[in-house]
MIDOSE-1310 file (N, C-alpha, C; in nm, 2 decimals, decimal comma, always signed):
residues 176
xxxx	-2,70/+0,88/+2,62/-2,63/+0,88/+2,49/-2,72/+0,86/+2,38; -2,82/+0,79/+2,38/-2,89/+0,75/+2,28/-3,00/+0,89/+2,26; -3,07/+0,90/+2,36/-3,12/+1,05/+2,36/-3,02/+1,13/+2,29; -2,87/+1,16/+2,31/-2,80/+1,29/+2,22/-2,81/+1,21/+2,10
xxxx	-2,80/+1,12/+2,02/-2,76/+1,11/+1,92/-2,91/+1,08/+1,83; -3,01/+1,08/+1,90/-3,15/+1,08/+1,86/-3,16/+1,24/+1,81; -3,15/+1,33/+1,95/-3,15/+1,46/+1,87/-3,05/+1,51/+1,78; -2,93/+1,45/+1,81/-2,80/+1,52/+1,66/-2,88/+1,45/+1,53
xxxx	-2,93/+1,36/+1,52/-3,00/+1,32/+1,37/-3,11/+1,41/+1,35; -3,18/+1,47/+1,43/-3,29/+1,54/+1,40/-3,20/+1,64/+1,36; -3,15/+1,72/+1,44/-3,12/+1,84/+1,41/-3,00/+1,84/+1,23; -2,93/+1,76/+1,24/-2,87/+1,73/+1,10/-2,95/+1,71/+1,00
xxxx	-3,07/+1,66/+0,96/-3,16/+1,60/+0,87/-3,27/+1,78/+0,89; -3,30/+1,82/+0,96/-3,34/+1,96/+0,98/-3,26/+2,05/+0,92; -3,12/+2,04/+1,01/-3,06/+2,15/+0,89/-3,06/+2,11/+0,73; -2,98/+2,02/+0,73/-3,01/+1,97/+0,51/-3,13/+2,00/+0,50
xxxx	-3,24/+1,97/+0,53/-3,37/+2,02/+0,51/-3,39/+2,20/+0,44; -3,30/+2,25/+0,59/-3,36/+2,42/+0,57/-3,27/+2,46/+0,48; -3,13/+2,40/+0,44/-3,02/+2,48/+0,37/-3,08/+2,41/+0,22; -3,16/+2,30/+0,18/-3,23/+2,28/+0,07/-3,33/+2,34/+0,00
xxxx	-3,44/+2,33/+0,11/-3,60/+2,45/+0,09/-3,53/+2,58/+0,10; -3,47/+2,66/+0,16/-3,46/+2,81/+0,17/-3,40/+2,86/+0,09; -3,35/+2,97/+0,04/-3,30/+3,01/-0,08/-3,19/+3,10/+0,01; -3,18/+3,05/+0,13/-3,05/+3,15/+0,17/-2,91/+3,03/+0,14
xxxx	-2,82/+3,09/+0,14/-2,66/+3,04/+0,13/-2,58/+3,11/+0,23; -2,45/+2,99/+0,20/-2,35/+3,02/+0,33/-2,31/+3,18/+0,29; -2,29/+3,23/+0,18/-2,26/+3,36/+0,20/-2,34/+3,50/+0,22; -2,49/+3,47/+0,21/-2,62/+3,54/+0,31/-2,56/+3,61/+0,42
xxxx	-2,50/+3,46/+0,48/-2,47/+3,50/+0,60/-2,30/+3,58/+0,67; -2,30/+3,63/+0,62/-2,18/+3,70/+0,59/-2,19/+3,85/+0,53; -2,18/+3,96/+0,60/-2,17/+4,08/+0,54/-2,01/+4,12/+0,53; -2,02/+4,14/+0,36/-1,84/+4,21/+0,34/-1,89/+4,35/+0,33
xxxx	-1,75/+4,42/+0,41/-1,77/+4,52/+0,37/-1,60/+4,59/+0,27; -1,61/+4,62/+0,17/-1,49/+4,70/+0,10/-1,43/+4,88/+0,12; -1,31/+4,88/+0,06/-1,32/+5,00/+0,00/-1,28/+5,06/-0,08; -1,32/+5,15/-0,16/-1,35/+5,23/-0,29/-1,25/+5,14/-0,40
xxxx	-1,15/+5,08/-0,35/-1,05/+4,94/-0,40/-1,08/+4,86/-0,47; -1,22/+4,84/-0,38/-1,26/+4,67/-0,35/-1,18/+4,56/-0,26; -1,08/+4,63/-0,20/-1,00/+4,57/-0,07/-1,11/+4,56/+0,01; -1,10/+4,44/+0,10/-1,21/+4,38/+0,19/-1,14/+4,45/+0,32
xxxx	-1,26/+4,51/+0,38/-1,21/+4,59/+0,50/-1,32/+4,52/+0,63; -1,39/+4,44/+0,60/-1,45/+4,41/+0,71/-1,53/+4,27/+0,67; -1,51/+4,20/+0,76/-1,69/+4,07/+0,78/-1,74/+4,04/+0,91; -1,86/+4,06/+0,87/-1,89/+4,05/+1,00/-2,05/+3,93/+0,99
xxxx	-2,12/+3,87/+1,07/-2,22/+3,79/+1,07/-2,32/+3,86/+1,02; -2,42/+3,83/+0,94/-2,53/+3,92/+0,88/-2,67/+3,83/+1,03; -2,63/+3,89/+1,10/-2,78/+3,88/+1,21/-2,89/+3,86/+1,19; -2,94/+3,91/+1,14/-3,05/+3,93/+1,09/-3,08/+3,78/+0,99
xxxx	-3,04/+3,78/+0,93/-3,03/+3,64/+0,80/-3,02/+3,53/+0,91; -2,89/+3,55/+0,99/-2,91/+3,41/+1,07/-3,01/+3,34/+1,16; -3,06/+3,46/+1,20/-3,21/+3,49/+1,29/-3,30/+3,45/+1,24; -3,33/+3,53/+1,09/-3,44/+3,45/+1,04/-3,43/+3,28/+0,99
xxxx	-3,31/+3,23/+0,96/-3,24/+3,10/+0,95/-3,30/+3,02/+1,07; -3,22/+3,07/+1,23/-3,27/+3,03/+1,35/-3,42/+3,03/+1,33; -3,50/+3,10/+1,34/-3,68/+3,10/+1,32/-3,70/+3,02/+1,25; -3,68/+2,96/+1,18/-3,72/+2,87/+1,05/-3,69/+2,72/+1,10
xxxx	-3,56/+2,73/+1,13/-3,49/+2,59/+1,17/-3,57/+2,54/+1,32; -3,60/+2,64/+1,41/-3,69/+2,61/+1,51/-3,79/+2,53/+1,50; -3,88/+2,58/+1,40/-4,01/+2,55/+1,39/-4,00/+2,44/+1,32; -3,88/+2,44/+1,20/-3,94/+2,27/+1,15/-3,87/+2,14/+1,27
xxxx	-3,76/+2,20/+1,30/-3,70/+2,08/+1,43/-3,86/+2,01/+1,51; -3,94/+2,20/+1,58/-4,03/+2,15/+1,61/-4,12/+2,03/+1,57; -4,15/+2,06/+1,45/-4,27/+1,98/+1,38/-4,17/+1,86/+1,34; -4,05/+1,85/+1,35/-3,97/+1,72/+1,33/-3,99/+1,63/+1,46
xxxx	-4,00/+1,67/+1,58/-3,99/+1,60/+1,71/-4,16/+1,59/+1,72; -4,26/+1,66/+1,68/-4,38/+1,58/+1,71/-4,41/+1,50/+1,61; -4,34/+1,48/+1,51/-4,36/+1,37/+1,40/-4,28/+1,23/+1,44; -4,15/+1,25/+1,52/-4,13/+1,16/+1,54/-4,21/+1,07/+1,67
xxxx	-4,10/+0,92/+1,62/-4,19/+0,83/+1,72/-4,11/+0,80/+1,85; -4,16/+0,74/+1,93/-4,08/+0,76/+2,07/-3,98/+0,66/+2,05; -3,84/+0,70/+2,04/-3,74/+0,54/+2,03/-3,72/+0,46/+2,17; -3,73/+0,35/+2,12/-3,74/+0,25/+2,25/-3,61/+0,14/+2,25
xxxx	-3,57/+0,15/+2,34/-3,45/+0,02/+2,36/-3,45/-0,01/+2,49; -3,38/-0,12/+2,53/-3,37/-0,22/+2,64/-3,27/-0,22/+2,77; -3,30/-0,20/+2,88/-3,16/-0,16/+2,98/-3,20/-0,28/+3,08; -3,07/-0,32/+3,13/-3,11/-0,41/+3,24/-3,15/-0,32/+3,38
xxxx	-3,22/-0,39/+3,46/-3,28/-0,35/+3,55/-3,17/-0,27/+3,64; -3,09/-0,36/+3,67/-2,90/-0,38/+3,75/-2,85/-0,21/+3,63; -2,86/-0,19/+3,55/-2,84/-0,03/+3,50/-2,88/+0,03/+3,53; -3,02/+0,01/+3,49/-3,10/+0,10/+3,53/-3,09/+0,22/+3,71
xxxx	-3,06/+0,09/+3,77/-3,03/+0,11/+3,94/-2,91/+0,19/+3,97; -2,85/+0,17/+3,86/-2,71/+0,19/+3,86/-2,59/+0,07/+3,99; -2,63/-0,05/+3,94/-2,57/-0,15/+4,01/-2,46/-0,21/+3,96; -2,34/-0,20/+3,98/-2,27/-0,29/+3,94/-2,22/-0,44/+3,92
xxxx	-2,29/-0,46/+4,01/-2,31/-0,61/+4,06/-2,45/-0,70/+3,93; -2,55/-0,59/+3,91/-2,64/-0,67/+3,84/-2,66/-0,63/+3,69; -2,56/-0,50/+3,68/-2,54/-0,48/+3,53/-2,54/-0,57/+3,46; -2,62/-0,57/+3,35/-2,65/-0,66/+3,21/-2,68/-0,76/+3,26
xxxx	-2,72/-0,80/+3,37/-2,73/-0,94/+3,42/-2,92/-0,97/+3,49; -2,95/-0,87/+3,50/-3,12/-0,83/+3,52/-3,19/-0,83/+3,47; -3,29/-0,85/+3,47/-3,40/-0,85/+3,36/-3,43/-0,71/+3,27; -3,41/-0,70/+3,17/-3,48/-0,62/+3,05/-3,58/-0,54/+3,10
xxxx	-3,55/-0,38/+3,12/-3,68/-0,29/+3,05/-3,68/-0,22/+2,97; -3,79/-0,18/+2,91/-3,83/-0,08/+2,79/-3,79/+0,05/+2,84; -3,70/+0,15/+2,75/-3,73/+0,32/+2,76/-3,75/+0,35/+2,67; -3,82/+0,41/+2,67/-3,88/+0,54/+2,62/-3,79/+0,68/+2,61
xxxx	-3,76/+0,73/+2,45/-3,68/+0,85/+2,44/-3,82/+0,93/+2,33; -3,80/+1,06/+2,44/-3,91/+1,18/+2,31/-3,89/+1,27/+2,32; -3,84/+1,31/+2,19/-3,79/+1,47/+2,20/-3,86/+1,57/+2,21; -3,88/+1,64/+2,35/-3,99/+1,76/+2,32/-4,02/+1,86/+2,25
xxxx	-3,92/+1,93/+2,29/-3,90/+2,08/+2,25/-3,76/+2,16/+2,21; -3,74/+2,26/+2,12/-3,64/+2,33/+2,15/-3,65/+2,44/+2,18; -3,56/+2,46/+2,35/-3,59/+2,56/+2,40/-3,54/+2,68/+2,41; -3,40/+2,68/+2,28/-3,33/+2,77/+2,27/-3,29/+2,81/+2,13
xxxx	-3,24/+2,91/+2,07/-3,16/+2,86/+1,96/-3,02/+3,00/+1,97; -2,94/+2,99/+1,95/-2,83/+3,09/+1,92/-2,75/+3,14/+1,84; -2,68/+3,15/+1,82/-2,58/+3,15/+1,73/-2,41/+3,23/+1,77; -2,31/+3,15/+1,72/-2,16/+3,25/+1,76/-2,07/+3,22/+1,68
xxxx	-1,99/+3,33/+1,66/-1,92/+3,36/+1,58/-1,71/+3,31/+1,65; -1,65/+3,25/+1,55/-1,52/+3,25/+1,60/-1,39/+3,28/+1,48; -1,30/+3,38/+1,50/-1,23/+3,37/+1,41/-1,09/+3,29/+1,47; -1,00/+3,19/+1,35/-0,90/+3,13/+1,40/-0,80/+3,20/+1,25
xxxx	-0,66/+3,18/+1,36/-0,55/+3,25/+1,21/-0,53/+3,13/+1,20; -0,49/+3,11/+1,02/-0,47/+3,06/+0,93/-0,30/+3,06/+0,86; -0,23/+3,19/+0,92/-0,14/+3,21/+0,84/-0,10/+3,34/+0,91; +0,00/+3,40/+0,78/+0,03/+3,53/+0,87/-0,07/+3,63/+0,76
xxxx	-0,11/+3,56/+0,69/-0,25/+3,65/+0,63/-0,40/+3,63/+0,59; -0,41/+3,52/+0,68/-0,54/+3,43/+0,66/-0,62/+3,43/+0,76; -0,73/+3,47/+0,78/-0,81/+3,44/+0,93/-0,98/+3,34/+0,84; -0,96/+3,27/+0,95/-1,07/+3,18/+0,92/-1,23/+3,21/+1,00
xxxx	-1,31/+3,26/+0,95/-1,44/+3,31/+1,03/-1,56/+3,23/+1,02; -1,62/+3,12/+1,15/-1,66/+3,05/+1,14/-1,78/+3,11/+1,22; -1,90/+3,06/+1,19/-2,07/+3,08/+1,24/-2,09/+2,97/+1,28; -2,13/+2,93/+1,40/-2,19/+2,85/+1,45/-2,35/+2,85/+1,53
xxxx	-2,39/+2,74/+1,52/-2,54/+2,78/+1,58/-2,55/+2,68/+1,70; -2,62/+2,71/+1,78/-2,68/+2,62/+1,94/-2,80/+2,59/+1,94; -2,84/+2,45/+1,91/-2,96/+2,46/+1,99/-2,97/+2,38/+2,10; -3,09/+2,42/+2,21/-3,11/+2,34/+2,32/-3,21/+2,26/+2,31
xxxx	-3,19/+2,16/+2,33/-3,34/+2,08/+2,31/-3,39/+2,02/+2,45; -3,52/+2,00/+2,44/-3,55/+1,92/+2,59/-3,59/+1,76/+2,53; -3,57/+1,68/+2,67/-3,56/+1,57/+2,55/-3,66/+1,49/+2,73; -3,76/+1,40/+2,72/-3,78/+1,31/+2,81/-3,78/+1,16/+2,79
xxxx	-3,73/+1,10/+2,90/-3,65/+0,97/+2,89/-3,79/+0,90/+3,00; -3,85/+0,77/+2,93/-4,00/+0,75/+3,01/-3,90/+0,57/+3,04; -3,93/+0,54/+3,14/-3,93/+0,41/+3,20/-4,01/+0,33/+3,35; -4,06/+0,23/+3,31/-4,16/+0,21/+3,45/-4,11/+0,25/+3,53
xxxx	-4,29/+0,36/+3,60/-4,23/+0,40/+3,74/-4,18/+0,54/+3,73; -4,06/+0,56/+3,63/-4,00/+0,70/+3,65/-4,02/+0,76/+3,51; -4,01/+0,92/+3,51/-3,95/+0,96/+3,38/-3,90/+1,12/+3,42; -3,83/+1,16/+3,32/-3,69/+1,21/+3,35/-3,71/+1,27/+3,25
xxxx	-3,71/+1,41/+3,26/-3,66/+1,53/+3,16/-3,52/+1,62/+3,18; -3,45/+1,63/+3,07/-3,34/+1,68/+3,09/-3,28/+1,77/+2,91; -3,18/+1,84/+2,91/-3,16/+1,92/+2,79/-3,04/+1,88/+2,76; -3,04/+1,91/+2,58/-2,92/+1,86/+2,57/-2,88/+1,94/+2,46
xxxx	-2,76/+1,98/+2,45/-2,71/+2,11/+2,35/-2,61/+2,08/+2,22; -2,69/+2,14/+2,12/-2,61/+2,08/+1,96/-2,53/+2,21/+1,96; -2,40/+2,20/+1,89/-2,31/+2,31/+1,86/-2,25/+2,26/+1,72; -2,33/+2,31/+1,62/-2,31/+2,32/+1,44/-2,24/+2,42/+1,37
xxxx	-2,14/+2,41/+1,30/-2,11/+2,49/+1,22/-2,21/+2,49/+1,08; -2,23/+2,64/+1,05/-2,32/+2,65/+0,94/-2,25/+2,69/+0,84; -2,12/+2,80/+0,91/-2,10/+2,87/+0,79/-1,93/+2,95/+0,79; -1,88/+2,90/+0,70/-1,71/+2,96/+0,73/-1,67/+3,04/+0,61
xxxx	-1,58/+3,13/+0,61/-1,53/+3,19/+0,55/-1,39/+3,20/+0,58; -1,28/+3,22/+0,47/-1,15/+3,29/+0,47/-1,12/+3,40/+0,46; -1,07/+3,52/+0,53/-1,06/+3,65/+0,50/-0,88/+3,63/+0,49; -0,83/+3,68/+0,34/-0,72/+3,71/+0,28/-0,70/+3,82/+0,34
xxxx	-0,54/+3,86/+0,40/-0,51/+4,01/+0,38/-0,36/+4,00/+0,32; -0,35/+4,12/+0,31/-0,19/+4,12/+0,24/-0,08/+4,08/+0,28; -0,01/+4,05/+0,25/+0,15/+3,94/+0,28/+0,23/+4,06/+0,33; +0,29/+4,06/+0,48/+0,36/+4,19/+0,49/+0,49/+4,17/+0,46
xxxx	+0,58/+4,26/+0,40/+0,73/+4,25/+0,38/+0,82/+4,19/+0,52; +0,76/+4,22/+0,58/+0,85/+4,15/+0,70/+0,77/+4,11/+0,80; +0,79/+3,97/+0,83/+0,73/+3,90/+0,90/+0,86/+3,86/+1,05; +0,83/+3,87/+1,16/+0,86/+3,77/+1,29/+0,78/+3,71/+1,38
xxxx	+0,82/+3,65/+1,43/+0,75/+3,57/+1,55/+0,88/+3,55/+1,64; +0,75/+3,60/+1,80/+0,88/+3,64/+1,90/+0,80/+3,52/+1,95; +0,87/+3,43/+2,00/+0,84/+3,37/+2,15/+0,75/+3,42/+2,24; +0,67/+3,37/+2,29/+0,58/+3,46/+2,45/+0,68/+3,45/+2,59
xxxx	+0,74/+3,32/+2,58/+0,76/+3,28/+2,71/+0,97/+3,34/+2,70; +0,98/+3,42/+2,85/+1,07/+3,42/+2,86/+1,17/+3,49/+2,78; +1,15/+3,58/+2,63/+1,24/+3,62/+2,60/+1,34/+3,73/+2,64; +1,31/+3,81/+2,73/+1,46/+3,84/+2,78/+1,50/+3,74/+2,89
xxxx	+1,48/+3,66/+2,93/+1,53/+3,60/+3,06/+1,67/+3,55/+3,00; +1,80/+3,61/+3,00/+1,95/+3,53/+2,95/+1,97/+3,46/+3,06; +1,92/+3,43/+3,16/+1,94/+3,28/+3,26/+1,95/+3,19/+3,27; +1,86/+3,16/+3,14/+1,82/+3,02/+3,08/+1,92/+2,95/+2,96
């Protein structure tokens, strides 16, 4: 747990970082398309922008994890073992947490309705990080995955004259 929340601060203090230095904004990432109106007929993710976003955010996370220093805290022995009997009751060792690497980055898109004329379009990004956990005797590498929203949008559409909502479940069944 301490490992995830070692790298959710990295990766949080990384993003503020890139969305400060860069000159891109949440609406970069976002291609509208209109027509001849200027009625919004489409949005879709600007890829490319997010991509170069991802390349960027990579490299400084990188150089964020060899900057940092290895965090250290104390487990009883009886934890460590995974003992119930000697939990917290053992003597004290040191671990070691150090974030290696990130070994992935992604990005995905989700729309949610809002209304009967609102759709909500959210960009989210993944990264994977590798993280190794050092304690006498053993050490342990393992990954661990951040899921951030970067970027949302509302797409308005027109109010229709007539609106229903049918039930899913059951409506012809007169049984019931």
């Amino acid at each position: 747990m301490r490992a995830e929340v070692l790298i959710s601060r990295a990766v949080n203090r990384a993003l503020i970082d890139q969305f400060e230095e860069s000159d891109i904004s949440q609406e970069d990432l976002f291609i509208l398309d209109t027509d001849d109106d200027g009625k919004l007929m489409t949005v879709q993710a600007n890829s490319v922008e997010i991509n170069k976003f991802l390349t960027q955010l990579s490299v400084n996370l990188q150089e964020s994890f060899q900057e940092m220093n290895d965090e250290s805290f104390s487990v009883s022995v009886g934890t460590l073992l995974g003992s119930k009997l000697l939990s917290g009751m053992s003597p004290e060792v040191d671990i070691k947490i150090k974030p290696m690497s990130v070994l992935s980055t992604d990005f995905q898109t989700e729309l949610e309705s809002k209304g009967i004329n609102q759709t909500k379009y959210k960009i989210y990004i993944i990264l994977t990080c590798r993280i190794k956990v050092l304690a006498p005797f053993v050490s342990d590498s393992f990954d661990t995955s951040s899921t951030v929203l970067i970027a949302e949008t509302v797409i308005l559409g027109e109010v229709p004259e007539n609106y229903v909502v049918v039930p899913d479940d059951n409506i012809l069944d007169v049984t019931n």
